[in-house]
N, C-alpha and C positions, 0 to 999 in steps of 0.2 A: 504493500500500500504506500510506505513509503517512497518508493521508487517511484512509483506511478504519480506523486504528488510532486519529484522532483524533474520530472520527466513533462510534466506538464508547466510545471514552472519558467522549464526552460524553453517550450512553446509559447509563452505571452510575450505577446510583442510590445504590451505595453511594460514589460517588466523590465528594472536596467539588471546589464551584467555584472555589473560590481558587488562585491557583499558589503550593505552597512557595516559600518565603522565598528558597533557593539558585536555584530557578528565575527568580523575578522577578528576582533579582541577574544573572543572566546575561541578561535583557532587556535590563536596562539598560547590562552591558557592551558587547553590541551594537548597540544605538538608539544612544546618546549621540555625537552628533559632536563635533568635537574646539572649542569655541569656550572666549571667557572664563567663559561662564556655568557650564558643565561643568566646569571644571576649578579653577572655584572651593571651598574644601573645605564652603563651605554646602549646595551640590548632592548631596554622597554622602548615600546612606543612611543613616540614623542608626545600625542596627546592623552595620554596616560604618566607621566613622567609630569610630579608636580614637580619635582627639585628644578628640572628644566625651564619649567612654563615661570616657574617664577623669577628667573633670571632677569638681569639688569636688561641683556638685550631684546630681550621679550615683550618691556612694556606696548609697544603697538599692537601686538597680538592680544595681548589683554585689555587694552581700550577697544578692540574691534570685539572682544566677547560682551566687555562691559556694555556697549552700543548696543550688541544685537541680540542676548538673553533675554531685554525685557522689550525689549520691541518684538521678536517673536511671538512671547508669551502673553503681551498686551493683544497682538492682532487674532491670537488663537479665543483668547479670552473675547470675543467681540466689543472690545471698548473702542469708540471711535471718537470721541474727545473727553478732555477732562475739565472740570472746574479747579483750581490750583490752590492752595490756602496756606498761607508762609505766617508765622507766627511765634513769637515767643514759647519756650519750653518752663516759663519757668512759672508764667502769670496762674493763680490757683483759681478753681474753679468756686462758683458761688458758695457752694456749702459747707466748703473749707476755709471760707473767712474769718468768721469768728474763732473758730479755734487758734487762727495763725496771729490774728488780732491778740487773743490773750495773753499766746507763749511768748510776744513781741514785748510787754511790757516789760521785764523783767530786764529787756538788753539796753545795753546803749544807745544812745538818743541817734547816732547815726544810722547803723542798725534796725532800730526802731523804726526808722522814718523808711527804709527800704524796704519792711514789708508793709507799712502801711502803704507806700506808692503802690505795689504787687498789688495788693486786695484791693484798688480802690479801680483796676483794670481788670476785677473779674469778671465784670458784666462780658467783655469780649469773648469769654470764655463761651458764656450764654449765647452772646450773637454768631459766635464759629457753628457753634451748634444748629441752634435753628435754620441757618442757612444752608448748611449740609442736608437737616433733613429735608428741609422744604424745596432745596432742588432734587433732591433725591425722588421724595415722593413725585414727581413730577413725569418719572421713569421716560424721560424723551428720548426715542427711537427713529434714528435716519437712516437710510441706505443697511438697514437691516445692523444696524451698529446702536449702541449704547454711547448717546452723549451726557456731558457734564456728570462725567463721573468723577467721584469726591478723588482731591489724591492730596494727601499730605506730607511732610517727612517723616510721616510714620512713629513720631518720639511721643513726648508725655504732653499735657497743656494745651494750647492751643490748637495743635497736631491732634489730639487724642478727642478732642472736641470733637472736630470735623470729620473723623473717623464715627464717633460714635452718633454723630448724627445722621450719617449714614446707615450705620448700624441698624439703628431704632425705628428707621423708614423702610426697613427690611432689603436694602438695598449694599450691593457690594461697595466697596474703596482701594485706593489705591495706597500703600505705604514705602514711600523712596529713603530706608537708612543707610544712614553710610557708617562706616567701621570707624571710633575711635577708641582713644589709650584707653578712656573710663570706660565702666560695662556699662552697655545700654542696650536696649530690646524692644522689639515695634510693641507698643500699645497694644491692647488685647482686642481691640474693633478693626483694625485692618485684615481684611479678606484674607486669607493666609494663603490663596493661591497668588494675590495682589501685592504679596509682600514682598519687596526685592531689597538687597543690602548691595551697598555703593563701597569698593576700594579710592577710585577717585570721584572729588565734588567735582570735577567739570563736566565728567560723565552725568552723574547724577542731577547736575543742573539745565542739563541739556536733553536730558529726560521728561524732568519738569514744564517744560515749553514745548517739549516736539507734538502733545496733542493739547496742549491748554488752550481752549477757547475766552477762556476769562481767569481773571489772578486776584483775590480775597488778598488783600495784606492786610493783617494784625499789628499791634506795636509789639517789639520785638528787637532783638539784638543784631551784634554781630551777621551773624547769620542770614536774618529778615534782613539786616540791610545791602547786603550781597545780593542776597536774590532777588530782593525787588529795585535795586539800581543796578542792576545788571539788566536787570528785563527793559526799565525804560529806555537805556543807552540803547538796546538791540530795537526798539520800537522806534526812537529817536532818531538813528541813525540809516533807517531802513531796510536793516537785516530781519524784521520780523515786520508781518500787518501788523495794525492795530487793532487792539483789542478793550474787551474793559478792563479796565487795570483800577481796583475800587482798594481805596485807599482808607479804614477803618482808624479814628482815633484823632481828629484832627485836632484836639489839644496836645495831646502826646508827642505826634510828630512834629508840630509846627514851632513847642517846645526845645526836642533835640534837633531839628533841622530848618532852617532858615531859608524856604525856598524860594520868596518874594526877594531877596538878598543874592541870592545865585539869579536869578533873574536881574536884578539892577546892578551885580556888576557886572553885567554882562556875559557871566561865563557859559550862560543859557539862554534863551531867549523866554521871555514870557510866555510864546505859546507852548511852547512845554510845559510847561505848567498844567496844559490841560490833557496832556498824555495819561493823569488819573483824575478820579473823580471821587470827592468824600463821600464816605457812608459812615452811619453810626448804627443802624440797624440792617438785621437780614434782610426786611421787605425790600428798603431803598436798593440794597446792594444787588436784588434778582428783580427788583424794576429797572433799574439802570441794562441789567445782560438781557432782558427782555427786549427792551427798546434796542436796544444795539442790534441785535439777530431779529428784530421784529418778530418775535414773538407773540403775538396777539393770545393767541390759545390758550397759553401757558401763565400769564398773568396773574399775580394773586388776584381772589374777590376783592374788588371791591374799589382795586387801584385806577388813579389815572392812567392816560398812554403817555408815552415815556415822550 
């Protein structure tokens, strides 16, 4: 019977002649006897051979996996864009305020004043959320793909919001971590077939954008300020369309950054300036991408047209 199954195999024209890559791998599990030469690590296969892959002159090979793992695994997965949500890791959610409130008194006044700043930005926590669900539930389908799929970096906070607002809408998300010194691990709401880990941010940043139809910014560190001055430069500049780029916190940012000032001294023009747009609630920030992809359909109750 066998035979006859490979005998027929070998009549499909649509079938190729080479054997997959796992199959020759188990060829040679099997051939290989046990000598010095075998078991030398020159004899493994090169794509079996991590001491190799992980070599200095390898890096290009591993930015070309890094690129095309979760791009496969995204097109497999039918997601055909994402909603984007860049955020602080550290801002606590509403119901942990009070308690962060209390154990804050005891410290110094500096100290102190640092989680009072934190708690007094939990609401965005609240607003990550809602807008995760509420496009979630919205479950928009084109060209037989899953748009404004939630995709966060996958971490704690503001990240774990927008996950679990997805969550609770019954709907999958995306989680982009990348590997650092400290231990860290996706949030327990990103999809876990969704969940991909990042050796390099530029890979990972480039991830971020290659389907985001719209980009949620939170106030946020480091980090949020990389990703989302990175995204405008690339909108700015005309390496990306435009998109909604909804800008969440306008006391907070306009606090740490001075964008009417980059504007008057020239180093921007003022209509940059309107490359984002404020929001302070879910609804504003999915009436603005409404209006932008004119969305009529999908509109909360009750809203204006954009």
């Amino acid at each position: 019977m066998a035979d006859e199954e490979t005998k027929k195999s070998e009549r499909d024209l649509a079938d190729r002649k080479f054997y997959p890559a796992d199959q020759e791998a188990a060829f040679s599990d099997r051939a290989s006897p046990d000598t010095p030469q075998t078991r030398h690590p020159a004899y493994r296969l090169a794509f079996r051979d991590t001491d190799f892959l992980l070599r200095d002159e390898l890096r290009p090979v591993r930015f070309q996996l890094e690129l095309l793992k979760p791009e496969m695994l995204l097109d497999e997965a039918g997601v055909g864009s994402t909603l984007v949500m860049y955020g602080s890791a550290r801002i606590p959610p509403p119901e942990s305020v009070a308690e962060a409130l209390e154990g804050a008194k005891s410290l110094p006044e500096p100290e102190r004043r640092v989680v009072e700043n934190l708690a007094k930005k939990a609401k965005y926590y609240g607003e990550a959320y809602k807008l995760a669900k509420l496009v979630s539930e919205k479950s928009i389908i084109e060209d037989g793909k899953r748009q404004f799929v939630i995709c966060s970096g996958g971490g704690p906070s503001i990240m774990e919001a927008a996950n679990k607002g997805a969550s609770d809408a019954g709907a999958e998300s995306l989680g982009l971590n990348i590997v650092l010194p400290h231990e860290q691990a996706p949030n327990p709401y990103v999809t876990p077939y969704l969940s991909f880990q990042f050796h390099y941010f530029a890979l990972r940043k480039m991830h971020f954008l290659l389907r985001a139809k719209a980009v949620a910014v939170f106030p946020g560190g480091f980090g949020t300020f990389d990703e989302f001055f990175e995204l405008l430069t690339l909108v700015q500049t005309g390496k990306m369309k435009p998109m909604p780029i909804l800008l969440f916190g306008k006391d907070f940012w306009n606090r740490v950054v001075d964008f009417e000032a980059l504007a008057d001294e020239g180093t921007i023009n003022h209509k940059d300036l309107e490359l984002f747009r404020w929001c302070e609630t879910a609804e504003e920030a999915w009436e603005k991408i409404a209006g932008f992809y004119q969305l009529d359909d999908y509109a909360p109750p009750g809203s204006e047209p954009v």
